[in-house]
C-alpha positions as CSV (number, residue, x, y, z in Angstrom):
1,X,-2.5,-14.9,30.5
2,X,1.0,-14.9,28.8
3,X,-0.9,-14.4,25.4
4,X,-2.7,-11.6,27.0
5,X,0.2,-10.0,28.5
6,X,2.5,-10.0,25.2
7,X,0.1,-8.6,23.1
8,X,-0.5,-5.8,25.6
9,X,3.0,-4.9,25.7
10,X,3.1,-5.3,22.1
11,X,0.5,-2.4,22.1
12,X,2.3,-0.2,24.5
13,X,5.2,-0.4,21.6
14,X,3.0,0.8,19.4
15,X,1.4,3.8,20.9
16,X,4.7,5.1,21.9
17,X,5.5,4.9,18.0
18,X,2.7,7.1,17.1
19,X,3.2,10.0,19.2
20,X,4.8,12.2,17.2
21,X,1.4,12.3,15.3
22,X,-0.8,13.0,18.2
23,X,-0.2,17.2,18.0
24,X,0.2,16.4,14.4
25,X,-3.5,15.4,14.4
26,X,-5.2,17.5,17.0
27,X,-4.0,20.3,14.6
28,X,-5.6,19.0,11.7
29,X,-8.7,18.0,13.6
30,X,-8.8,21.7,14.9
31,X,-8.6,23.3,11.7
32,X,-10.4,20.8,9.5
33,X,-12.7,18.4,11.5
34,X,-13.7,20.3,15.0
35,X,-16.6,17.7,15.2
36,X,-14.4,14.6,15.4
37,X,-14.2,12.4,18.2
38,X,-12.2,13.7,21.1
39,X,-8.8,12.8,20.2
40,X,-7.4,10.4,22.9
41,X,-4.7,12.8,23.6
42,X,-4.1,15.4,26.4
43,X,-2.1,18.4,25.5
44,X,-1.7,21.5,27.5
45,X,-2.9,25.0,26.0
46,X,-0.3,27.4,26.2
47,X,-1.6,31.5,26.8
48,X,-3.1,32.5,23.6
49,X,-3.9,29.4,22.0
50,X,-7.2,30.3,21.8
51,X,-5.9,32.8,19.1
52,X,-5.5,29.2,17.0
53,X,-8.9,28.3,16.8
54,X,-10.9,27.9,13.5
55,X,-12.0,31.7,12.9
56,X,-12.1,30.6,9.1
57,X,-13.9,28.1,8.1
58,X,-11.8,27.2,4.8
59,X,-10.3,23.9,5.5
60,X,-13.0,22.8,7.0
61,X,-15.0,23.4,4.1
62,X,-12.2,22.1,1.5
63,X,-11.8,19.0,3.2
64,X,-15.7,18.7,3.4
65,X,-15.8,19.0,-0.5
66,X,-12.6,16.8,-1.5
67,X,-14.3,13.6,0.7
68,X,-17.5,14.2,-1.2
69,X,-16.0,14.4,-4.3
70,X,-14.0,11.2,-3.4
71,X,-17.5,9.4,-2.5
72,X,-19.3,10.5,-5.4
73,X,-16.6,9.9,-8.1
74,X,-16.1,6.3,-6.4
75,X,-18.9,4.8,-5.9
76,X,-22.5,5.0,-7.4
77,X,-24.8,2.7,-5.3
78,X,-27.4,1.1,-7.1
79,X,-24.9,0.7,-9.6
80,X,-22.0,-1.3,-11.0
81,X,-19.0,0.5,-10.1
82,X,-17.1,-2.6,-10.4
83,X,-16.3,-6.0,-12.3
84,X,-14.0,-8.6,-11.7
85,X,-11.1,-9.5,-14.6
86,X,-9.2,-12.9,-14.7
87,X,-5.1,-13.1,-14.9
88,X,-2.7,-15.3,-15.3
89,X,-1.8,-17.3,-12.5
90,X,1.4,-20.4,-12.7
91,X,1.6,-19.5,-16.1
92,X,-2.2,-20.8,-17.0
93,X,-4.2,-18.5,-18.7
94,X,-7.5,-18.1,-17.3
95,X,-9.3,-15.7,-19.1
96,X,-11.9,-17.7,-20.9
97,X,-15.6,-17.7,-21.0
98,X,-16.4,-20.1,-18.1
99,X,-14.0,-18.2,-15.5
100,X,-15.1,-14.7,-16.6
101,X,-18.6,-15.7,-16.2
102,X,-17.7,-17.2,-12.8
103,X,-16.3,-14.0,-11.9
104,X,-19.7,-11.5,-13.4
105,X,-21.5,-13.5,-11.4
106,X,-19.1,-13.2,-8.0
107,X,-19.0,-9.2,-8.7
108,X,-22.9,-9.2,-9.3
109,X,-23.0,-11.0,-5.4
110,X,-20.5,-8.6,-4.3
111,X,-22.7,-5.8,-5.1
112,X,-25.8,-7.6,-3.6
113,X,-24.1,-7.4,-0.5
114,X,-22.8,-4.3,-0.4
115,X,-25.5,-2.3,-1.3
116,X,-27.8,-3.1,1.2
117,X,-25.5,-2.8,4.0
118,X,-24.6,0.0,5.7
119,X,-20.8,0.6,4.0
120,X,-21.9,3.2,1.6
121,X,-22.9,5.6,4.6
122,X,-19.9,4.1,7.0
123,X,-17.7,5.0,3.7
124,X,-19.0,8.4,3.5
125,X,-17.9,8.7,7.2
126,X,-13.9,7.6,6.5
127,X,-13.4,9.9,3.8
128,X,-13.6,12.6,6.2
129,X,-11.3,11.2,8.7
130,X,-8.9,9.7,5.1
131,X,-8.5,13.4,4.1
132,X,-8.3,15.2,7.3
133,X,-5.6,12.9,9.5
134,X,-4.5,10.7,6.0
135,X,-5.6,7.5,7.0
136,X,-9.4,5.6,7.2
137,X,-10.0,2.9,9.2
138,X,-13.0,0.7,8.3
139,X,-13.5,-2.8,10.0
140,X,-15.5,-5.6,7.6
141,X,-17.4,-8.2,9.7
142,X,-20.7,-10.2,9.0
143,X,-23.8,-10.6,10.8
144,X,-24.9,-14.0,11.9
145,X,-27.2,-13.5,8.8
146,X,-24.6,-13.5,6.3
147,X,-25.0,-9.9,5.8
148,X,-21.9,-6.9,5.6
149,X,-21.5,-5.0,8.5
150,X,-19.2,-1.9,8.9
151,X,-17.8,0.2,11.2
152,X,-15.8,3.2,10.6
153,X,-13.1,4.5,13.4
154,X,-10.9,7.7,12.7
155,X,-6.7,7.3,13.1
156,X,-7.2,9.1,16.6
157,X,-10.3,6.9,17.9
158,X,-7.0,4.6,19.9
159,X,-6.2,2.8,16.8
160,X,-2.6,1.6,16.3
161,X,-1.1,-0.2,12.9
162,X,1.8,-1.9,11.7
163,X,3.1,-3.2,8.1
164,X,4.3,-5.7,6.6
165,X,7.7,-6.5,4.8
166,X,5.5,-5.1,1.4
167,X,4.6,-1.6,3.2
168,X,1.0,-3.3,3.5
169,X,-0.9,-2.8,7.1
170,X,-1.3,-6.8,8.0
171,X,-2.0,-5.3,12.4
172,X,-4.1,-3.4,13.9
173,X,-4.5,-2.8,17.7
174,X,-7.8,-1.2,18.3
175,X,-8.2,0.2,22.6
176,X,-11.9,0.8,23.2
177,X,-14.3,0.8,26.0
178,X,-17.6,-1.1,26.6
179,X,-20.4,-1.1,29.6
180,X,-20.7,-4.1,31.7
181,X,-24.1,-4.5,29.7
182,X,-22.2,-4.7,26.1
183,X,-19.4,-6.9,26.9
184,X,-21.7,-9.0,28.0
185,X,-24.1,-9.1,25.0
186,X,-20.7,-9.4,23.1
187,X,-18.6,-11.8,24.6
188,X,-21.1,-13.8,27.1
189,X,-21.2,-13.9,30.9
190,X,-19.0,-16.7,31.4
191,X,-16.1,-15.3,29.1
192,X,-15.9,-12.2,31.3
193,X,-14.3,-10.8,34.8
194,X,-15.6,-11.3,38.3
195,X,-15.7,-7.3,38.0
196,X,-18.1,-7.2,34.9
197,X,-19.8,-10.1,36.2
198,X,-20.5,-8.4,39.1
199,X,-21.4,-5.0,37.4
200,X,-23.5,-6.5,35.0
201,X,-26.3,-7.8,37.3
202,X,-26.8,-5.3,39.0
203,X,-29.1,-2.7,37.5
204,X,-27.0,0.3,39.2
205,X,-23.6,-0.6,37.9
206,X,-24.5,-2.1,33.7
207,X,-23.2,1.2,32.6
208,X,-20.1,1.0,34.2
209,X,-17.6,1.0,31.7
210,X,-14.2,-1.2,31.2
211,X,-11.4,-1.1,28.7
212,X,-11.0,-3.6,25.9
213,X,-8.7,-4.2,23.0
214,X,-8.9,-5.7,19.5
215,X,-6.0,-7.4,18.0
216,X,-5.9,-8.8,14.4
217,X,-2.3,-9.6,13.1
218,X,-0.9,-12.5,11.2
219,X,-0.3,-15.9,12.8
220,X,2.7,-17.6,12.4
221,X,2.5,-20.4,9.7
222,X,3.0,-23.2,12.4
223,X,-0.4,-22.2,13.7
224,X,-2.7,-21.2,10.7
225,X,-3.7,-23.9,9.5
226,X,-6.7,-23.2,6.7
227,X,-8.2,-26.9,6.8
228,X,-9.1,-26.6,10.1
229,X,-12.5,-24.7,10.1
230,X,-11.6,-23.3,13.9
231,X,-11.5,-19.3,14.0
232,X,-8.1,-20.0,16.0
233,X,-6.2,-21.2,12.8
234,X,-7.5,-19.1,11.0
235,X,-4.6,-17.0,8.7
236,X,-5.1,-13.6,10.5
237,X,-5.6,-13.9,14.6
238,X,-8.5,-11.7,16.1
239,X,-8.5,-11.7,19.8
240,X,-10.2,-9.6,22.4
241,X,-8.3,-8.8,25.7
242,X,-10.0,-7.1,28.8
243,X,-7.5,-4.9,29.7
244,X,-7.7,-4.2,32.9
245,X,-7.5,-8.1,34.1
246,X,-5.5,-8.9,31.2
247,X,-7.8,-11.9,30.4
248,X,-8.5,-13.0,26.7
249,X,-12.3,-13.1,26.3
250,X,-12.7,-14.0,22.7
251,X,-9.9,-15.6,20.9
252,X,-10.7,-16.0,17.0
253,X,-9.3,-15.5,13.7
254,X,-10.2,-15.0,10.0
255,X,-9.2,-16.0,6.4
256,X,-8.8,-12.4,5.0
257,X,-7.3,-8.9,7.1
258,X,-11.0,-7.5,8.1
259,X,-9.5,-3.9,8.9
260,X,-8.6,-1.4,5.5
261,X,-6.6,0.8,6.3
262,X,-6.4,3.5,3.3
263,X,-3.6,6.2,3.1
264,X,-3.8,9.2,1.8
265,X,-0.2,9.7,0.8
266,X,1.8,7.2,1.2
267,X,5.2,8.4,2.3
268,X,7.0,5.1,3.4
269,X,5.4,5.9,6.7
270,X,3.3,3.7,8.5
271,X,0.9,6.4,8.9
272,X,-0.9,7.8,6.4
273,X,-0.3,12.4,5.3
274,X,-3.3,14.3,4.2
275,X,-3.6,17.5,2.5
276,X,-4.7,19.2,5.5
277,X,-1.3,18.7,6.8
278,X,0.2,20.1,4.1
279,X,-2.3,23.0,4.4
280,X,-1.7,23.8,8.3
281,X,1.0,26.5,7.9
282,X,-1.4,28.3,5.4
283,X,-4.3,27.8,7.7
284,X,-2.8,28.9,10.1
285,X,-1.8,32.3,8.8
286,X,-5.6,32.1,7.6
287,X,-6.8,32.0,10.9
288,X,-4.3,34.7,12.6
289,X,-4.9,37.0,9.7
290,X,-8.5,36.4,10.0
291,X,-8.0,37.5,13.6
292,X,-6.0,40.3,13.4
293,X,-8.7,41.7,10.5
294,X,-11.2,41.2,13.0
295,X,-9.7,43.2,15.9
296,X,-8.6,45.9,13.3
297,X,-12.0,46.0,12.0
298,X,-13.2,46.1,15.7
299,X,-10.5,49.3,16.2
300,X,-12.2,51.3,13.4
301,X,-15.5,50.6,14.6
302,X,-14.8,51.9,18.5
303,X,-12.8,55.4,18.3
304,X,-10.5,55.9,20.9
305,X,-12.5,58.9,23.4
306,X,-9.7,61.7,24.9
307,X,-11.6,63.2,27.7
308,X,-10.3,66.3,30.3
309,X,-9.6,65.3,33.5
310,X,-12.2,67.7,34.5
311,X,-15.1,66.0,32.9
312,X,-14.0,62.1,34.0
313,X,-16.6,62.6,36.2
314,X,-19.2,62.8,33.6
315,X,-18.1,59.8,31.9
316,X,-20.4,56.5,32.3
317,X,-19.2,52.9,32.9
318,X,-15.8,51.4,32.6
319,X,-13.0,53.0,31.6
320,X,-11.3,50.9,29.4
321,X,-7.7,51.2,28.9
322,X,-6.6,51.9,25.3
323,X,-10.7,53.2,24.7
324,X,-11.0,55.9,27.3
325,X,-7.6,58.0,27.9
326,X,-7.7,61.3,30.6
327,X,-6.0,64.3,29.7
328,X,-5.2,67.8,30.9
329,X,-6.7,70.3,28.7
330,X,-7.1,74.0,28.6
331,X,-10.3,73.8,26.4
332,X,-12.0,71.3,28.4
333,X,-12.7,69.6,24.7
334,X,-13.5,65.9,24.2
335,X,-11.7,64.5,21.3
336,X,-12.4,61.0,19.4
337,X,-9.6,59.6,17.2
338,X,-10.1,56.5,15.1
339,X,-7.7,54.2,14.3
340,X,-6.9,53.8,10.2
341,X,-5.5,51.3,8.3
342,X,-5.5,49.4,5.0
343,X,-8.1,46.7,5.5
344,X,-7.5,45.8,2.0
345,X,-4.7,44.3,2.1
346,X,-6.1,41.9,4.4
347,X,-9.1,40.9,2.6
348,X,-6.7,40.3,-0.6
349,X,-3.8,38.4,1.7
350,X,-7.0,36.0,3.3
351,X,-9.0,35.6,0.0
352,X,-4.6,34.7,-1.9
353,X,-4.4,31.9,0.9
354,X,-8.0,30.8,1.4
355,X,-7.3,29.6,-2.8
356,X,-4.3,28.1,-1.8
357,X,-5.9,25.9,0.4
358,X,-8.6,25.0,-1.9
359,X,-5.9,23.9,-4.1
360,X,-4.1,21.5,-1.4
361,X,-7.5,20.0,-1.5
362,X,-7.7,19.8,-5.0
363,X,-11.1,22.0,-4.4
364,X,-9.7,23.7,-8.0
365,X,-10.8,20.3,-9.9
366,X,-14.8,21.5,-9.1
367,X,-14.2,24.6,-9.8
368,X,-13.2,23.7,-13.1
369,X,-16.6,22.7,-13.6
370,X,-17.7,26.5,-13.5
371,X,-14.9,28.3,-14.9
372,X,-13.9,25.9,-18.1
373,X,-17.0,28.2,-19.8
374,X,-14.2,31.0,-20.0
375,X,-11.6,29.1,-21.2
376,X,-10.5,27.5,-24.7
377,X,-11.3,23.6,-25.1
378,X,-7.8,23.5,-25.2
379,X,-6.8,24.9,-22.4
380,X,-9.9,23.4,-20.2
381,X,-8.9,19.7,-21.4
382,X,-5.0,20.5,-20.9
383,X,-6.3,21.7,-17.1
384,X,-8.4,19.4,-16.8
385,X,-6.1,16.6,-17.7
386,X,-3.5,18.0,-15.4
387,X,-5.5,18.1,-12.5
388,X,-6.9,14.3,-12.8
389,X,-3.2,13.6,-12.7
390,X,-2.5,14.6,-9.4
391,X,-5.5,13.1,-8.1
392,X,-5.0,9.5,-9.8
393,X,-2.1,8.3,-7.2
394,X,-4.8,8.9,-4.5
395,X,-7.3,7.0,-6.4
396,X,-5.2,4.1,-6.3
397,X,-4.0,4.2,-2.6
398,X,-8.0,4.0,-1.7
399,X,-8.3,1.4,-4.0
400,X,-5.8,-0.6,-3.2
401,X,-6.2,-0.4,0.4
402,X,-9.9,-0.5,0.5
403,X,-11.8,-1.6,-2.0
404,X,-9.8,-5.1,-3.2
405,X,-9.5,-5.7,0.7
406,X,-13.2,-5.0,1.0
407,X,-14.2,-7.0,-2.6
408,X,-11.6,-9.8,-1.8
409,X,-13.1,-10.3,2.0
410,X,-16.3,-10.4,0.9
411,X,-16.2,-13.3,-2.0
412,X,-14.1,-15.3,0.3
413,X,-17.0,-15.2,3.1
414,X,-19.7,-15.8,0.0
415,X,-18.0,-18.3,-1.0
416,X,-17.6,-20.0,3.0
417,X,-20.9,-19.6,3.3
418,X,-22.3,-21.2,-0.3
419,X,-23.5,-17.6,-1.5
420,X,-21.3,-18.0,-4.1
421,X,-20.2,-21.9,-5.8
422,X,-17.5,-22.9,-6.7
423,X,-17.6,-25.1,-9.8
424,X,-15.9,-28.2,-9.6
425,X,-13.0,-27.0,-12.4
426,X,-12.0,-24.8,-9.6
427,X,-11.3,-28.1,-6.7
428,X,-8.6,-30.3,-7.0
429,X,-8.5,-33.7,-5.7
430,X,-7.7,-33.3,-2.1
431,X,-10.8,-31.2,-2.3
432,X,-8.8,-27.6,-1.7
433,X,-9.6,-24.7,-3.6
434,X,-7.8,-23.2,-6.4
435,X,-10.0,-20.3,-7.0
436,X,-8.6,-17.7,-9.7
437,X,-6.5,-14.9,-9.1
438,X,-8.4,-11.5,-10.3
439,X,-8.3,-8.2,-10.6
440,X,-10.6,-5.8,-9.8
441,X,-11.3,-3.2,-12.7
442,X,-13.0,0.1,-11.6
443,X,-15.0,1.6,-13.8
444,X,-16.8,5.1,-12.6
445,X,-16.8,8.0,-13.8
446,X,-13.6,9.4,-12.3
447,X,-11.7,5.9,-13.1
448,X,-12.7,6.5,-16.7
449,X,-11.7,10.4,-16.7
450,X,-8.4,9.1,-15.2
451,X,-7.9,6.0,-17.9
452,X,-8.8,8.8,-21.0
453,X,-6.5,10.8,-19.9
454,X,-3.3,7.9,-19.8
455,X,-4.8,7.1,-22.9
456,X,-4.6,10.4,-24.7
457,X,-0.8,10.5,-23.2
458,X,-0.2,7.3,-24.6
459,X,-1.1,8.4,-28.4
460,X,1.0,11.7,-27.7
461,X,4.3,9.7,-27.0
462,X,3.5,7.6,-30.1
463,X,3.3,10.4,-32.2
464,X,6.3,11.7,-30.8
465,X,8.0,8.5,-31.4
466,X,6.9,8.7,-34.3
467,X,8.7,11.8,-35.2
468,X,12.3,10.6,-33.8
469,X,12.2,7.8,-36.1
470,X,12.9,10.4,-39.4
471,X,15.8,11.7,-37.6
472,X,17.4,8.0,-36.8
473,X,17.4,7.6,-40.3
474,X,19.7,10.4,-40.5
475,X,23.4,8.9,-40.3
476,X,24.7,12.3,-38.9
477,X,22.5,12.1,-36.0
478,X,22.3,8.5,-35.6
479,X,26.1,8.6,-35.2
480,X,25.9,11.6,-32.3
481,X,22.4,11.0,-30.7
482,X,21.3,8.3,-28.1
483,X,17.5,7.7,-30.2
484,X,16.9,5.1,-27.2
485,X,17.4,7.4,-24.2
486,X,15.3,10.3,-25.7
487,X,12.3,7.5,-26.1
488,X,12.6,7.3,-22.6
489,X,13.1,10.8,-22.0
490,X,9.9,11.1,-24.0
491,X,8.0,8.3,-22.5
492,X,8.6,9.6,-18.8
493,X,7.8,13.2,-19.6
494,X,3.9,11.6,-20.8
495,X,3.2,10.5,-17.9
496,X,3.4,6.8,-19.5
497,X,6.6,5.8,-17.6
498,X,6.7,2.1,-16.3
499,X,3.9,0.9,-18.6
500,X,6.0,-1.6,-20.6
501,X,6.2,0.4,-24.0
502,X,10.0,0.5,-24.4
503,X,11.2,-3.8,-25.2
504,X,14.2,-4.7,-23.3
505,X,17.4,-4.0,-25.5
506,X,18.1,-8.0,-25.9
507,X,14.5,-8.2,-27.2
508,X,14.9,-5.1,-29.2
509,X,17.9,-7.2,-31.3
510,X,16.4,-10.1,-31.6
511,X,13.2,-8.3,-33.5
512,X,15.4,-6.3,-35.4
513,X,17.4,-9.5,-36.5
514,X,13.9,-11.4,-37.3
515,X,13.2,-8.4,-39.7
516,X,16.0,-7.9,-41.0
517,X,16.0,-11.8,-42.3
518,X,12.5,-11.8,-43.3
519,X,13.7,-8.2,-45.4
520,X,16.4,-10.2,-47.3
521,X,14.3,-13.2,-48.2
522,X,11.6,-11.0,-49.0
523,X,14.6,-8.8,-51.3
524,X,15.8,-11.8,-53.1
525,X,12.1,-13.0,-53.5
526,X,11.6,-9.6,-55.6
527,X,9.2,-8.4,-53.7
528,X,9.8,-5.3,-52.1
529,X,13.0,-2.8,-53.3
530,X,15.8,-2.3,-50.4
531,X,14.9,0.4,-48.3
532,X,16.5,4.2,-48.7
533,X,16.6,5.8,-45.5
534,X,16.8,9.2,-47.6
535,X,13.2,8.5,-49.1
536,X,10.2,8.7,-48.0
537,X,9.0,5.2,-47.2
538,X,6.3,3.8,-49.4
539,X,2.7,2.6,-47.8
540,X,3.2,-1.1,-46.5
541,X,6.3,-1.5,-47.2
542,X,8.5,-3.0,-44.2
543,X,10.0,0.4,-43.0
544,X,6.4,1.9,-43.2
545,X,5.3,-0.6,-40.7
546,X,8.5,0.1,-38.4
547,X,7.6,3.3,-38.5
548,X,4.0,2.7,-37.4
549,X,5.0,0.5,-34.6
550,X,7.5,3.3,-33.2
């Protein structure tokens, strides 16, 4: 019971950290995923609130299109939308044929056992609930057949996270409820409560429901101990509390994290930000605009009636303030005045925003697609290039966070399970595993869009580098002009920043020192003629080559 206790005040600390989200998140839900499950928190309507609800229907649809762009940009089922890649681990090389064949055939039983499962539909699921609140939540587990099963859970389903020292979710606290007649099937009779013993046999009382939570986090090192096969040393603790009696009814444990946990944008917060919270104050303006145009259009539509007080008698039904108004009059004349004003306006103010949230969604990368038939090549590709830009950091969070925790879980439990072998190269002699590290290279069709484009800015900064090299020769500017910082300058305004192209200045000397030896020798061998800076520099020769390099 202690166990039980701690990690249900452990939860209670982490549900009063993510309150500030919960209006954060009905919001979103409201304006962008009405169908969602009924977030499990309770606020209180004020008067008019009703005047909030989704009148328009564009985030709603704009988050719609951005997950299924997502899905079908990321993964092509039936296909090989992945391979695994060999790196250097304790400075051994292990990109050669036998490890990269290990690895084809890992990926190829990777893909065997995903794409039978159901992950491809649960993944279509969390994409609505990754771009909408800015976090997914997708829990990996396997049958007792070896086979992938999936379950997807929105943010607000009672899920509460926690990182890491690296920013990396390593806890999740899921609250949830079962019937007497699930917890059962799932954690056996014996395991359970006098109460869900009881409720459980008999017939009336098997629905009757009882609250449960789910806790995976890290154990410390003292108890995971990977030798010992038992779930309860496992690396990652997975336990099962019934919270009500605070009683532990399944206490196991796993090799890998079996939550991912993708995030949108990730802001140094534990939770994730979407676009549709950076889209809520323009939806809702949509929606009040939207509302406004409808009761103005309503106004036109109904003229105001100014009948005589002599003739209210006449008049049938209701008389509805601000629609019927009495009046004294000496002709005994009914009048009708209709309201006027410049619809317009709104229809242009309500079609300027509903494109502005298209764009938060990055809706304008389809409509590329249909509008690049107007445009020059040059300007489509430079659009073009510039949108898959701002999608690529997003790419990586979800895979990152998803797919090399979803790949990575599922060769470790192929390989517990002798799916996968490991060949003998790959056991020491105490019989422990030294498996290889690897990375996981992506390759559909948006991966490659993204990787042509860092390619394309790659051969721009050489060219431009290129350039700069003419004007170091020139002593004048040599003597007034930093050459080094505008290669950076250069280099982080391509979009190549951080990619290793610049050589640390120690190693910078040290090549220029080796060439400028091997330019001597080569000079007193006759070979080449000492290079002029104020001539052009002939093909092959050693400043050609500089030149090339830069």
């Amino acid at each position: 019971m202690g166990l039980a206790r701690d990690l249900i005040r452990r939860l209670g600390v982490l549900k009063g950290r993510q309150t500030f989200w919960h209006k954060l998140w009905e919001d979103c839900a409201r304006y962008c995923l009405p169908n969602a499950a009924p977030l499990r928190v309770y606020i209180q309507h004020t008067e008019g609130e009703a005047k909030k609800q989704p009148l328009d229907v564009s985030g709603i649809d704009s988050a719609s299109k951005l997950s299924a762009w997502l899905y079908s940009s990321t993964i092509y089922q039936g296909e090989d939308w992945f391979s695994l890649k060999a790196r250097k681990i304790d400075g051994v090389d292990e990109d050669n044929y036998q490890v990269d064949e290990w690895l084809q055939f890992a990926a190829k039983a990777v893909l065997n056992c995903i794409n039978p499962s159901n992950f491809i539909q649960v993944y279509q699921q969390a994409l609505r609930g990754y771009t909408v609140f800015g976090t997914g939540v997708i829990y990996i587990d396997f049958n007792d057949r070896n086979e992938l099963v999936c379950k997807q859970f929105n943010i607000t389903d009672g899920i509460y996270i926690a990182e890491d020292s690296n920013g990396e979710v390593d806890t999740v606290f899921r609250e949830f409820e079962y019937t007497a007649h699930q917890a059962v099937q799932a954690f056996g009779f014996e395991n359970l409560s006098t109460d869900i013993q009881k409720a459980a046999e008999k017939e009336q009382d098997k629905d009757k429901r009882f609250k449960f939570i789910h806790c995976v986090y890290p154990r410390k090192k003292e108890y995971a101990d990977s030798r010992k096969r038992l779930p309860k040393y496992k690396k990652y603790a997975s336990i099962y509390i019934e919270l009500e009696k605070e009683k532990i009814v399944e206490n196991g444990g796993t090799d890998t994290f079996p939550y991912c946990v993708p995030r949108f944008y990730n802001t140094g917060e534990v939770y994730g930000r979407s676009p549709a919270m950076s889209a809520l104050p323009a939806l809702r303006s949509l929606n009040m605009e939207t509302y406004t145009y409808i009761d103005n259009t309503r106004s036109v539509g109904r003229p105001i009636a100014f009948v005589p007080t002599n003739m209210l008698d006449d008049v049938e039904g209701e008389l509805i303030p601000g629609r019927v108004i009495p009046y004294n009059s000496d002709d005994g004349k009914l009048v009708l005045w209709s309201a006027s004003g410049d619809l317009g306006s709104s229809l242009d103010f309500i079609a300027r925003v509903r494109e502005d949230v298209r764009g938060i969604f990055y809706n304008d990368v389809f409509q590329y697609l249909e509008d690049r038939k107007n445009m020059t090549a040059t300007e489509a590709q430079l659009r073009y290039d510039e949108m898959i830009q701002g999608i690529s950091p997003v790419l990586a969070n979800l895979q990152n966070d998803l797919f090399k925790r979803l790949i990575s879980r599922i060769v470790i439990h192929l390989i517990d399970c002798g799916k996968i072998p490991v060949p003998e190269r790959f056991i020491d002699g105490n019989g422990n595993q030294r498996l290889p590290d690897f990375d996981v290279v992506y390759t559909s069709r948006l991966d490659t869009k993204i990787k042509g484009v860092q390619n394309a800015d790659m051969l721009n900064c050489m060219r431009m580098l290129s350039e700069i090299f003419s004007y170091a020769q020139n002593p004048q500017m040599a003597a007034r002009i930093d050459f080094d910082k505008v290669a950076e300058r250069i280099i982080a305004n391509n979009n190549v920043a951080g990619v290793g192209i610049l050589l640390p200045r120690d190693e910078v000397e040290r090549n220029l020192s080796a060439m400028n030896e091997s330019a001597q020798t080569q000079n007193m061998r006759g070979l080449i003629k000492p290079m002029d800076a104020q001539k052009e520099p002939e093909a092959g020769s050693l400043q050609a080559q500089m030149q090339e390099m830069l």
